[in-house]
RODO-2510 file (C-alpha; in nm, 4 decimals, decimal comma):
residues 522
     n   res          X          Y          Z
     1     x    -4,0145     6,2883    -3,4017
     2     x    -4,3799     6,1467    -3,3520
     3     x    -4,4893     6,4562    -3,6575
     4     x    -4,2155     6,3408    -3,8510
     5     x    -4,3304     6,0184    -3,8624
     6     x    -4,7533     6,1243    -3,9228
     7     x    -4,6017     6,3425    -4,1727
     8     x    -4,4691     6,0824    -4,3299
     9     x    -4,7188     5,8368    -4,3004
    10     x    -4,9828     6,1395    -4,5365
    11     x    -4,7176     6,2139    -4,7782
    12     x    -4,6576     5,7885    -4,8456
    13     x    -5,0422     5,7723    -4,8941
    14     x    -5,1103     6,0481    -5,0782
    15     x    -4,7878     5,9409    -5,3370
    16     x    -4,9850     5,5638    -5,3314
    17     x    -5,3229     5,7347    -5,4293
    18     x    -5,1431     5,9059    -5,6798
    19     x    -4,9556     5,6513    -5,8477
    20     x    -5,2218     5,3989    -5,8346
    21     x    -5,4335     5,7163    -6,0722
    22     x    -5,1548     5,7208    -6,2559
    23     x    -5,1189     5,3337    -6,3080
    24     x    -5,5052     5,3511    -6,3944
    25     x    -5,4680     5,6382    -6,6264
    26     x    -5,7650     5,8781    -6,5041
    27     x    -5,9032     6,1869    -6,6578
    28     x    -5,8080     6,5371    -6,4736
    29     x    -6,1080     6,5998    -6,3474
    30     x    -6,1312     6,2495    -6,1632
    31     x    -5,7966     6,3018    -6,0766
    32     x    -5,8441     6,6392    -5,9354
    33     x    -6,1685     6,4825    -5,7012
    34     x    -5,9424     6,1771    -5,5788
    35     x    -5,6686     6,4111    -5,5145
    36     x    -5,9183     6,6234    -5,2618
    37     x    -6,0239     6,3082    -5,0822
    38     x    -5,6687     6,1910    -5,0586
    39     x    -5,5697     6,5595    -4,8971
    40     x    -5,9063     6,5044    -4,6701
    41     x    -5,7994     6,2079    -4,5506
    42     x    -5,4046     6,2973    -4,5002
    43     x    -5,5297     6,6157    -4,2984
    44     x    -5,7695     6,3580    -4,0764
    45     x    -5,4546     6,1408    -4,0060
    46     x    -5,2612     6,4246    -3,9337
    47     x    -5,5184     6,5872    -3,6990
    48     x    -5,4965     6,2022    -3,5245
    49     x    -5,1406     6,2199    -3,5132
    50     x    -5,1561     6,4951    -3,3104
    51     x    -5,3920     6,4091    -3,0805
    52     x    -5,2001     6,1026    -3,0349
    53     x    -4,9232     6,2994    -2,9845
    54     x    -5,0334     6,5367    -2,7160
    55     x    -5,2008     6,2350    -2,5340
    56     x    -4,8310     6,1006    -2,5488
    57     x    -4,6551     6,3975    -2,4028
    58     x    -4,9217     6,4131    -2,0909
    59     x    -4,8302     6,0474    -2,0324
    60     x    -4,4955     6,1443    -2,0054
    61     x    -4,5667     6,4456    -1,8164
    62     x    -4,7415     6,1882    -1,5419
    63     x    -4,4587     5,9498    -1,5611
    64     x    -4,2086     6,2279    -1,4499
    65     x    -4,4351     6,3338    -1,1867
    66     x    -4,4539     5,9572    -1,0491
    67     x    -4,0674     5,9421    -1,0941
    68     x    -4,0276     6,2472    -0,8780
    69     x    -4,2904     6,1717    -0,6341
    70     x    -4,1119     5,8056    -0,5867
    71     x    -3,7338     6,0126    -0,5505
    72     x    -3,8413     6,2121    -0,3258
    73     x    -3,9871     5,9373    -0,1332
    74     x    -3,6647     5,7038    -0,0976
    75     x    -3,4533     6,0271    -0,0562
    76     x    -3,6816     6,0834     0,2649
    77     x    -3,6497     5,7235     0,3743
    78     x    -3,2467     5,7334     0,3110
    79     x    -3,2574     6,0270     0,5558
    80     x    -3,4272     5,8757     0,8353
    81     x    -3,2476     5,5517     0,7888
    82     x    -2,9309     5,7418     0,7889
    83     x    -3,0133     5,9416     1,0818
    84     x    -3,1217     5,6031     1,2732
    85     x    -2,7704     5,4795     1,1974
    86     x    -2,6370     5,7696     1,3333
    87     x    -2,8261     5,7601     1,6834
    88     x    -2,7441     5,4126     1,7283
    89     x    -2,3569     5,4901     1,6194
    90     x    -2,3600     5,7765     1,9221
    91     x    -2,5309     5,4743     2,1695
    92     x    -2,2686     5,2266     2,1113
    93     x    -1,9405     5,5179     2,1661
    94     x    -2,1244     5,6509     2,4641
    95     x    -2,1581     5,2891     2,5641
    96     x    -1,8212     5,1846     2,5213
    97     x    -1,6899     5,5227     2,7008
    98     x    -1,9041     5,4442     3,0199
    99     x    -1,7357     5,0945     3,0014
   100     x    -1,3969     5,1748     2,9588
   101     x    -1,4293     5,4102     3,2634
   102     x    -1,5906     5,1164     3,4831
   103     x    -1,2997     4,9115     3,4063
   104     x    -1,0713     5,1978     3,4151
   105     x    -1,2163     5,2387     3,7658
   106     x    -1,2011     4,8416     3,8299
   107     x    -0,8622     4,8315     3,7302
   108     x    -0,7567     5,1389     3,9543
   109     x    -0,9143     4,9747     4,2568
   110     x    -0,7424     4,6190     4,2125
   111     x    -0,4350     4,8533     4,1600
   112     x    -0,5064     4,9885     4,5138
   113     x    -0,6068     4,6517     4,6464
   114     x    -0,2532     4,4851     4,5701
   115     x    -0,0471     4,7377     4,7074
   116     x    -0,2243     4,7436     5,0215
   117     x    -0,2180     4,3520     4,9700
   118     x     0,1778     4,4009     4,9325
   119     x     0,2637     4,6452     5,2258
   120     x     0,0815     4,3978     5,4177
   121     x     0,2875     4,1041     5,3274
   122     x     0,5625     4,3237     5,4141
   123     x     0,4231     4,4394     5,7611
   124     x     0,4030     4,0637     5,7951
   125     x     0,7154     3,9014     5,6828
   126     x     0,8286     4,1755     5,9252
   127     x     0,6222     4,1178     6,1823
   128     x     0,7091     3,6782     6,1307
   129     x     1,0753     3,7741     6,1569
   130     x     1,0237     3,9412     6,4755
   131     x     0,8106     3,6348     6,6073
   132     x     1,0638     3,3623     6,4790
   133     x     1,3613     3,5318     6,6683
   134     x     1,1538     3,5316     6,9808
   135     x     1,0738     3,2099     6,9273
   136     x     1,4047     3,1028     6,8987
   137     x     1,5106     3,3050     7,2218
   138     x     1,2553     3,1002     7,3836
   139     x     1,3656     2,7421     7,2651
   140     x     1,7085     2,8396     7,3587
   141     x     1,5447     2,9585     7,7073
   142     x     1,3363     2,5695     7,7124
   143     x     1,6345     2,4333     7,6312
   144     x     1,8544     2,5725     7,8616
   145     x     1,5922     2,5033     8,1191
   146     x     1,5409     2,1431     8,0527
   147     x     1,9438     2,0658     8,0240
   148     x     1,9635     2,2269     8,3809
   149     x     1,6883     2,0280     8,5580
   150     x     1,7564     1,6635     8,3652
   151     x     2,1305     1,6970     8,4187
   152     x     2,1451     1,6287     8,0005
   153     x     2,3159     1,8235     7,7208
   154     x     2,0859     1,9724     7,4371
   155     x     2,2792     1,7067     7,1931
   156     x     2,1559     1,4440     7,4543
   157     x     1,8337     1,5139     7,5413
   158     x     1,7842     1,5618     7,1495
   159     x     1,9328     1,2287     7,1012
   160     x     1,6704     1,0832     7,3767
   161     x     1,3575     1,2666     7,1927
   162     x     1,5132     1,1336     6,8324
   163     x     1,5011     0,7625     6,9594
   164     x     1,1387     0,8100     7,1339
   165     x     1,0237     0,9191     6,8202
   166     x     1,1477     0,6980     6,5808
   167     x     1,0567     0,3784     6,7940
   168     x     0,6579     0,5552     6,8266
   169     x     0,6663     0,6098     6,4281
   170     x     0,8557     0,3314     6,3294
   171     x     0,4894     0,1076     6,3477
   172     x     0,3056     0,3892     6,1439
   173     x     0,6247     0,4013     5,8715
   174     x     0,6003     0,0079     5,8227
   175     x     0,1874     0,1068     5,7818
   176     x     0,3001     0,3159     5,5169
   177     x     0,5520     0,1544     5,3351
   178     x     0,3421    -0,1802     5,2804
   179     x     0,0310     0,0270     5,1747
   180     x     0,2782     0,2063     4,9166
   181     x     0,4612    -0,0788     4,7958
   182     x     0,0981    -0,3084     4,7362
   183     x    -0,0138     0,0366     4,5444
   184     x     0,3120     0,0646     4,3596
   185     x     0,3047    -0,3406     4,2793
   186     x    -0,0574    -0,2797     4,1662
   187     x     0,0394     0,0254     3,9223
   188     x     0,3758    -0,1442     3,8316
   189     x     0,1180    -0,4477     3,7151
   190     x    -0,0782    -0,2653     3,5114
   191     x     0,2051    -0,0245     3,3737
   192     x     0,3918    -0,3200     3,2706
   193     x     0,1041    -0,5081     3,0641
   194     x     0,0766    -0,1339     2,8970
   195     x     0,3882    -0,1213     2,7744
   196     x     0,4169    -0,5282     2,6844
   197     x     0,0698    -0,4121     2,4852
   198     x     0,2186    -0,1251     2,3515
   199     x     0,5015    -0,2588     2,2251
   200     x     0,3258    -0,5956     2,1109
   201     x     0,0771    -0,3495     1,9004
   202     x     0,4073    -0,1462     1,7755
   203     x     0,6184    -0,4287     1,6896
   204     x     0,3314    -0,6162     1,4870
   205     x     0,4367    -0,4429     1,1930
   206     x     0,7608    -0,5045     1,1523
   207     x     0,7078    -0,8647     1,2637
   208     x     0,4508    -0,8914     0,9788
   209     x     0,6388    -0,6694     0,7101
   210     x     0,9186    -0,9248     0,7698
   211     x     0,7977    -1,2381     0,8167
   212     x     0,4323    -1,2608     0,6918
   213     x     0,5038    -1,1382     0,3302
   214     x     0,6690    -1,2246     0,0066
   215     x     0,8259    -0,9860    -0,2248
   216     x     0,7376    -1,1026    -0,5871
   217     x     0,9522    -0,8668    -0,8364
   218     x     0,7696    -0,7730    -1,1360
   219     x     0,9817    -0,6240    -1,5033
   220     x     0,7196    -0,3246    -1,5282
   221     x     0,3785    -0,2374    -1,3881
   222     x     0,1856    -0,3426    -1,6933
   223     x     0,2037    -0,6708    -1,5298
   224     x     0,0099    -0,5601    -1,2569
   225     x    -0,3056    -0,4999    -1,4819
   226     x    -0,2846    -0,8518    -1,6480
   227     x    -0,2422    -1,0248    -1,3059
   228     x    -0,5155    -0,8175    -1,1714
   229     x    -0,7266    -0,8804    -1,5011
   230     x    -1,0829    -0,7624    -1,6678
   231     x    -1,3140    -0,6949    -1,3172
   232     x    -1,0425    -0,8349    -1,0768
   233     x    -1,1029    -1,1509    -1,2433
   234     x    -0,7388    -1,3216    -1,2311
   235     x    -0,6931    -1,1820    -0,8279
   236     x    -0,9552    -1,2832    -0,7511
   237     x    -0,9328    -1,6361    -0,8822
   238     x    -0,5349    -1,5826    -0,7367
   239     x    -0,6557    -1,5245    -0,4237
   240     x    -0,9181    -1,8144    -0,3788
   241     x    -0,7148    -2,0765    -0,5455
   242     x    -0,3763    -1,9812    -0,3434
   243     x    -0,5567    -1,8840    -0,0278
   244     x    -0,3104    -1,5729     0,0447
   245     x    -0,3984    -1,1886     0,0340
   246     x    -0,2258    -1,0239    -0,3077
   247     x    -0,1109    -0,6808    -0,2125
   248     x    -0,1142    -0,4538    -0,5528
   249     x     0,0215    -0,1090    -0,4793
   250     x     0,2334     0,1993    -0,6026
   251     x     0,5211    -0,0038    -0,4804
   252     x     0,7161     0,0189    -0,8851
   253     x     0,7931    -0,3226    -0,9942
   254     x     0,6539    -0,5555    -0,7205
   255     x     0,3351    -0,6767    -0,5801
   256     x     0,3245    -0,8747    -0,2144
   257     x     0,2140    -1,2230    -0,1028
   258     x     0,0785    -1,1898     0,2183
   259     x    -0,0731    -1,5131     0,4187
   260     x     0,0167    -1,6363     0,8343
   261     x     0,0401    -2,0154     0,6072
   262     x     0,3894    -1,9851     0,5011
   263     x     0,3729    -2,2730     0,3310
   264     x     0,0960    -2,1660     0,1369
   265     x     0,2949    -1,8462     0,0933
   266     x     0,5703    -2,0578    -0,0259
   267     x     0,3213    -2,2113    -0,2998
   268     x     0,1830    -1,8300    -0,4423
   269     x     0,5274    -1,7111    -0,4881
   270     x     0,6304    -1,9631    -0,6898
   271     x     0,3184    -1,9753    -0,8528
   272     x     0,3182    -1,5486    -0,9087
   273     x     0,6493    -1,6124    -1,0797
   274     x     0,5939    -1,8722    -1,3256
   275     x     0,2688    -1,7376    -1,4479
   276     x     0,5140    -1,4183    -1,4917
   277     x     0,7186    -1,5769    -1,6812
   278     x     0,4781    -1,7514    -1,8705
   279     x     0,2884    -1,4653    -1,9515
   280     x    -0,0449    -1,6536    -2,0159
   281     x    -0,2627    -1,5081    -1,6961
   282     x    -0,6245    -1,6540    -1,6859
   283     x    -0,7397    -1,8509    -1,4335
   284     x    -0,7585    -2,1948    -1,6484
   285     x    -0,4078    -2,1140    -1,6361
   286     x    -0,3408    -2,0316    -1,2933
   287     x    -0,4892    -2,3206    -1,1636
   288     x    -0,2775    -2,5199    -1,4394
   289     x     0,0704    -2,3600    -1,2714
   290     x    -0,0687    -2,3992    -0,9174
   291     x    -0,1290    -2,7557    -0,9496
   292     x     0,2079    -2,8035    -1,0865
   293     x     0,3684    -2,6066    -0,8444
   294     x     0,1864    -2,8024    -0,5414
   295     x     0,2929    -3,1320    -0,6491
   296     x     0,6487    -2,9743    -0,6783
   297     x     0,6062    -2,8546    -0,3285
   298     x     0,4931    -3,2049    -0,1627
   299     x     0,7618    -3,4164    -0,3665
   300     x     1,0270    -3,1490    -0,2480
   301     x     0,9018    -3,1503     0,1232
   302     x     0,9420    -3,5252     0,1314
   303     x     1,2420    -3,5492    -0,0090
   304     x     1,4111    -3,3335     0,2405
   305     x     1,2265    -3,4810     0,5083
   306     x     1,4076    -3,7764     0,4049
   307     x     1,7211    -3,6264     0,3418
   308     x     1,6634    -3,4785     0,7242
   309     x     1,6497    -3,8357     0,8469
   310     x     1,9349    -4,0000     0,6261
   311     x     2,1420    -3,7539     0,7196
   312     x     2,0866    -3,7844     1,1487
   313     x     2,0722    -4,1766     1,1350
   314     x     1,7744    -4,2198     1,3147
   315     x     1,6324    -4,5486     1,1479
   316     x     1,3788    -4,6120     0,9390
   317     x     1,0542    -4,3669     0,9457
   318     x     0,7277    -4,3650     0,7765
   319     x     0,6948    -4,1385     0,4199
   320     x     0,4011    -3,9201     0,5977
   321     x     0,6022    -3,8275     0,8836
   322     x     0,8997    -3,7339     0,6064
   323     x     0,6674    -3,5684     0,4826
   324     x     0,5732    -3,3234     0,7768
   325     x     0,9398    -3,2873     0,8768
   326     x     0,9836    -3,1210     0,5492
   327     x     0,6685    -2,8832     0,6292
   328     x     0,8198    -2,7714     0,9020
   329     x     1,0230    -2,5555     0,6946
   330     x     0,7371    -2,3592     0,6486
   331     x     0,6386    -2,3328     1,0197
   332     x     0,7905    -2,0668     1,2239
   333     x     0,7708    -2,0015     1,6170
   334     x     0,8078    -1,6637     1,7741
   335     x     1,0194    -1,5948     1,4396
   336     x     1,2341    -1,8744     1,4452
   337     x     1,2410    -2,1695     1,1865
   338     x     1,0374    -2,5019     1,2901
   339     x     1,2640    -2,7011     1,1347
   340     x     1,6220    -2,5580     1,1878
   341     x     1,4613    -2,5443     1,5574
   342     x     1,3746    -2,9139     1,5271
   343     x     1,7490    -2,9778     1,3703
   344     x     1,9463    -2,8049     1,6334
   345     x     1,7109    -2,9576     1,9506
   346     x     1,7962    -3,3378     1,7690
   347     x     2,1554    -3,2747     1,7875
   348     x     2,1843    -3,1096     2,0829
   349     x     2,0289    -3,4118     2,2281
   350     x     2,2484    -3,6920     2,0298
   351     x     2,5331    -3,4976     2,2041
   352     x     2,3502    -3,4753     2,5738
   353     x     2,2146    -3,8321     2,6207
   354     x     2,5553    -3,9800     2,4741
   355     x     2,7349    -3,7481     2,7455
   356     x     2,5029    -3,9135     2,9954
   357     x     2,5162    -4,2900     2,9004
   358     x     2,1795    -4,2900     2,6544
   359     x     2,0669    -4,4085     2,3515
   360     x     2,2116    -4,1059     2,1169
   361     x     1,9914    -4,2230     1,7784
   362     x     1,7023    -4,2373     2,0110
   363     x     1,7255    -3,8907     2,2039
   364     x     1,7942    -3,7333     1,7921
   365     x     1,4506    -3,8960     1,6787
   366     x     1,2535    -3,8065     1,9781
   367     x     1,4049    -3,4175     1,9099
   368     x     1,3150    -3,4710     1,5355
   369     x     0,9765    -3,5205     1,5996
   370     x     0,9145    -3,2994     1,9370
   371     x     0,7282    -3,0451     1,7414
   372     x     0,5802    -3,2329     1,4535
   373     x     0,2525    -3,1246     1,5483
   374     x     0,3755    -2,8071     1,3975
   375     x     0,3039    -2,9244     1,0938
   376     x    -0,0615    -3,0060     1,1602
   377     x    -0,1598    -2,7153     1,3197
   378     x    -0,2968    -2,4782     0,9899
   379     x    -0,5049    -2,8181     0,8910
   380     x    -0,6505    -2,9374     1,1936
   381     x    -0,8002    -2,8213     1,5175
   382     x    -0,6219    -2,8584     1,8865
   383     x    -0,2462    -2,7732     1,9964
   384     x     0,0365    -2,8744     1,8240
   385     x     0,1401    -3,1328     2,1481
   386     x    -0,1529    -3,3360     2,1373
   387     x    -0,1473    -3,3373     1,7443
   388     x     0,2030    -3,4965     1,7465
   389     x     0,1819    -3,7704     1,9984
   390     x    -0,1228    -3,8351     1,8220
   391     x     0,0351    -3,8874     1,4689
   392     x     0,3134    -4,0762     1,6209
   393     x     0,1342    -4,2906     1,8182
   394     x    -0,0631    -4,3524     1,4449
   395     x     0,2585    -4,4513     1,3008
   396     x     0,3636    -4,6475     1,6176
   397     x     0,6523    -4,4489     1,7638
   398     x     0,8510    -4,5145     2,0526
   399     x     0,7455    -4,4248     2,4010
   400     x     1,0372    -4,2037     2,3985
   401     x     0,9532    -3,9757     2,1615
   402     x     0,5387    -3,9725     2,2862
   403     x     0,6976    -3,9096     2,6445
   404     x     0,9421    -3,6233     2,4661
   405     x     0,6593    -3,4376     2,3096
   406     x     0,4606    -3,4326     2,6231
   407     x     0,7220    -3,3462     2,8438
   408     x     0,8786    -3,0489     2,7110
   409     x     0,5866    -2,8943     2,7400
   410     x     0,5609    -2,9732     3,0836
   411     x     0,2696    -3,1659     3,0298
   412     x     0,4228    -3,5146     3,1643
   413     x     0,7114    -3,5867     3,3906
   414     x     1,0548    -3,6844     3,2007
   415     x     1,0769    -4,0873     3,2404
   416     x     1,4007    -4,1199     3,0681
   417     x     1,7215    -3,9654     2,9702
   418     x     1,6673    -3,9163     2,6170
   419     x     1,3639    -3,7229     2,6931
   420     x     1,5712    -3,5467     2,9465
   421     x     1,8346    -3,4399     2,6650
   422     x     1,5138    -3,3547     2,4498
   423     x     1,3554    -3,1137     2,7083
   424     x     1,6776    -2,9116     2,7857
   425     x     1,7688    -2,8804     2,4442
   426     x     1,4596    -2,7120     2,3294
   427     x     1,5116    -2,4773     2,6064
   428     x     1,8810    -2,3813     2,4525
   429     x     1,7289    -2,4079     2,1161
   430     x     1,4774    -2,1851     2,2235
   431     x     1,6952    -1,9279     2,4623
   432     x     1,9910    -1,9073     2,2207
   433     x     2,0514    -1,5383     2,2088
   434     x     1,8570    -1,4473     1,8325
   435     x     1,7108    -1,7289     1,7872
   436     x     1,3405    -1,6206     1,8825
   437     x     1,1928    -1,2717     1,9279
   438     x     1,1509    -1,3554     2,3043
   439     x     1,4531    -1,1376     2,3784
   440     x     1,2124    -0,8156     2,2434
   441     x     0,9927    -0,9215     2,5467
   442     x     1,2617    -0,9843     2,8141
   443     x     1,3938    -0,7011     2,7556
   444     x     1,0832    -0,4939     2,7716
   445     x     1,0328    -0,6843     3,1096
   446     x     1,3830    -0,5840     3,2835
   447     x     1,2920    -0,2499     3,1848
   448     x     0,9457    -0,2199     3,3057
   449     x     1,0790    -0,3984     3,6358
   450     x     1,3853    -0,1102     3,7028
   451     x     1,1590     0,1456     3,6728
   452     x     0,9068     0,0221     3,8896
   453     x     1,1704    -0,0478     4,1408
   454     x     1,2242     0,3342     4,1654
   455     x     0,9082     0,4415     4,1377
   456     x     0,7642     0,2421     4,4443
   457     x     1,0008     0,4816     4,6767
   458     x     0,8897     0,7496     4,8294
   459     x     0,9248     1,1086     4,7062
   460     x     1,0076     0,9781     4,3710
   461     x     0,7674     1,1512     4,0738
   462     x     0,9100     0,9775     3,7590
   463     x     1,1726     0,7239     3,6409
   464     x     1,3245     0,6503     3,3247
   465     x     1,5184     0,4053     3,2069
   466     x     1,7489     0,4797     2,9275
   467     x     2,0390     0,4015     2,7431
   468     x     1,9274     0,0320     2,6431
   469     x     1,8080    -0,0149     3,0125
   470     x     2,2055     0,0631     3,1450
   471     x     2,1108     0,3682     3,3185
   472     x     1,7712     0,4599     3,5101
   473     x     1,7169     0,8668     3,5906
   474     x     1,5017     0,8915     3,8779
   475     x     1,3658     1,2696     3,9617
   476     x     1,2614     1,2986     4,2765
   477     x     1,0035     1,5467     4,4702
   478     x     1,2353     1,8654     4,6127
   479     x     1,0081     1,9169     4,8611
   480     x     0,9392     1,6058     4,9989
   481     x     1,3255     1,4890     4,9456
   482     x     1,6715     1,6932     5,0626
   483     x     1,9930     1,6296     4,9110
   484     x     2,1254     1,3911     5,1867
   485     x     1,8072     1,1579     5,1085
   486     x     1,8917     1,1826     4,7449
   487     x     2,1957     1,0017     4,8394
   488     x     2,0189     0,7002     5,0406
   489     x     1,7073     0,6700     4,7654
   490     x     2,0151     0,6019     4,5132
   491     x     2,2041     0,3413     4,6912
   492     x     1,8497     0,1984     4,8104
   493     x     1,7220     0,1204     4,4796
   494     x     2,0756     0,0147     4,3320
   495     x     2,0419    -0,2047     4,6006
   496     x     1,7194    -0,3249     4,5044
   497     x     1,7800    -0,3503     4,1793
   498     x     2,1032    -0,6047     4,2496
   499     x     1,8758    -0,8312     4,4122
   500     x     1,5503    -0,8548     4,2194
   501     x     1,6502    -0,7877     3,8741
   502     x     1,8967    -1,0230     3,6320
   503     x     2,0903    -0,7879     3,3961
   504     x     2,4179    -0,7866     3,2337
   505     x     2,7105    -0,5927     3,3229
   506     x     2,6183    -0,2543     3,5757
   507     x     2,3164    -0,0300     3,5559
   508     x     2,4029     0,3259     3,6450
   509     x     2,1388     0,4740     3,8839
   510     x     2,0995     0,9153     3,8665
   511     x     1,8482     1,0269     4,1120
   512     x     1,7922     1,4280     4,0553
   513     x     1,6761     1,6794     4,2760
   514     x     1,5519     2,0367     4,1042
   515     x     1,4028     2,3186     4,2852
   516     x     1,2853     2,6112     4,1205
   517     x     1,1949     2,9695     4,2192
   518     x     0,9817     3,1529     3,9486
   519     x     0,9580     3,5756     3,9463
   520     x     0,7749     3,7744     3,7366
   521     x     0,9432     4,0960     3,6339
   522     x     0,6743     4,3547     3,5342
***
């Protein structure tokens, strides 16, 4: 290829010479001179070319050479790695055979070991058998012996040795039973304040979801963007303004008010809606509604404050404390209504103190405002006692009603019978089956008490009570306990449980005994 190309190269050059003669026009004999310099030089090139070309193919004859060499080379190095591979491959099986036959050889030894380990057991199970009997023989031989010289029956002198025994251990059992019953007081403590915490933690949620939270319903989830508005702007001027959390979720078509102030609840509800309605949502305008919306609030809670006082007949009243009966609507304790609280305990007492020859209108307007410091308690510091007797002392109540908001608290003795009919009608206000989520906790306790009743006797591993706390299953320790004590256990902590626990109707007590042989088959 490389003369192909030289050859080419001389014939191109000597056609250029050539042409460029005959583009000058020359005379023969000039022609016939530049032609023999042109051939010269074509034969020099060619002689080059071919030079060049042998140089070429000895480069390539060295290049092979090297290629070989550098084959031959790795080929040798594949060998030898191969052939380490190999040796190390033959280690690692003749390893592995000499283990397997050690632990072949371990496992044909423990073999041997167990069944000499077994016919031994066997040789001595025998071997016990044979001592028990004569063992036996001899009690029956003591026994025989002692009934002739003490002139006593076995059944007596057994009855003789019972009694001895009983009075010696009798000291040591009392030891015993006070050491397990301070224990079982102690861990019946601390199990119940677990389980109060436990179920204070679990039914926080519910309590919350239900009555810490307002459902505002919203015609499509655009809204949700406009109320939340460019950078959060309109939530967060929402949430200052209204001082409630806004909840914005996937919930479709509703967002939550969420605030412990249910009177400021009350407020951001009403104000969520109208600005819904309205459809204008910027916070110029939010704090346009909310105004609105607050005077609403105050001019409703004082008129049925008012309305609250017309309609008991207790006399004339100042406007302010109209005005915090009507926030007790939004007041709630342990889950029941402030003010339907405050309603029933002022009729309740009407009825009592007329039954007992009081002053009815007096006994209703010391239960009206009992718990007025209810109202106070978001706004100001201290307890809701001490805020009341204060504010009606301000307005210049009677003694009554000071003495009634102390004393239902326990926090001055009752001078009078219209505090009297005040005190024991919060307590059925208060104890009225649903009215307050008390009866969660009572519950909780009865439970909590049962099953530490069983627990604290001895043999017994675990108790549960079930079926709403009607039934208690106590499982008991089968070695510690035989079937005849199963018996006493039950009627010992039915017992119990008649005299230390209150509960309706009859609580069914199962005390089980399980004992369990486990086999291998192999």
């Amino acid at each position: 290829m490389l003369n192909e190309i030289l050859l080419g190269g001389g014939t191109a050059i000597v056609s250029g010479v050539i042409g460029f003669f005959i583009s000058k026009k020359l005379t023969s004999a000039n022609f016939e001179v530049y032609t023999q310099q042109a051939q010269a030089k074509a034969n020099a090139i060619e002689n080059e070319a071919q030079t060049l070309l042998e140089r070429a193919r000895l480069r390539a004859r060295e290049v092979e050479l090297e290629a070989q060499k550098e084959f031959d080379s790795a080929k040798d190095r594949a060998r030898a790695d191969f052939a380490q591979r190999e040796e190390q491959v033959r280690k690692m099986e003749s390893d592995f055979k000499h283990y397997k036959k050690i632990e072949e050889q371990k496992l044909q030894n423990e073999t041997r070991h167990i069944k000499a380990q077994k016919v031994n057991l066997e040789r001595n199970e025998k071997s016990l058998a044979s001592l028990k009997k004569r063992y036996e023989e001899k009690i029956d031989d003591a026994l025989h012996a002692i009934e002739h010289s003490a002139g006593m029956t076995q059944e007596e002198a057994q009855k003789v040795l019972l009694d001895n025994i009983e009075a010696k251990a009798r000291g040591e059992i009392s030891h015993i039973v006070r050491k397990y019953e301070n224990k079982a007081r102690e861990e019946a403590q601390r199990k119940a304040n677990y389980i109060l915490a436990q179920a204070t933690s679990r039914f926080a949620g519910e309590f919350a979801s239900e009555r810490l939270t307002n459902l505002v319903h919203l015609d499509n989830d655009e809204l949700k963007g406009r109320i939340i508005g460019k950078e959060g702007r309109n939530i967060k001027a929402l949430e200052t303004l209204l001082g409630v959390d806004i909840i914005i979720d996937d919930t479709p078509n509703a967002i939550l008010v969420s605030s412990f102030n249910l009177y400021r609840r009350a407020i951001a509800t009403k104000t969520l809606q109208l600005l819904i309605e309205d459809g204008r949502i910027q916070p110029a305008r939010i704090e346009e509604i909310f105004e609105k919306v607050s005077n609403e609030f105050e001019e409703r809670i004082l008129n049925e404050g008012e309305e609250v006082v017309a309609e008991l007949d207790v006399g004339v009243m100042h406007p302010d404390l109209m005005k915090l009966i009507g926030r007790l609507r939004y007041r709630a304790s342990y889950g029941q209504n402030a003010l339907a609280h405050t309603l029933e305990v002022a009729n309740l007492a009407g009825v009592m103190a007329a039954e007992m020859g009081g002053d009815p209108t007096l006994a209703k307007r010391a239960g009206l405002l009992h718990d007025i410091g209810k109202a106070l308690t978001h706004e100001h510091d201290g307890n809701h006692v001490d805020l009341g007797a204060e504010v009606c002392r301000r307005y210049n109540e009677d003694a009554v009603v000071i003495n009634a908001i102390y004393a239902h608290h326990d926090q001055e003795e009752i001078k009078s019978i219209e505090c009297g009919a005040v005190c024991a009608a919060d307590a059925l206000s208060a104890a009225r089956p649903g009215a307050r989520r008390e009866v969660l906790e009572s519950f909780l306790k009865r439970v909590t008490e049962i099953e530490d009743i069983a627990s604290a006797h001895t043999g017994v591993k675990q108790a549960y009570a079930i079926n709403a706390g009607r039934e208690i299953r106590v499982i008991v320790n089968a070695t510690l306990v035989n079937d005849d004590e199963s018996i006493l256990i039950a009627r010992e902590i039915a017992s119990e449980i008649e005299s230390r626990v209150q509960y309706p109707g009859e609580i069914k007590v199962n005390v089980i005994r399980e004992s369990r042989a486990v086999e291998y088959a192999k």
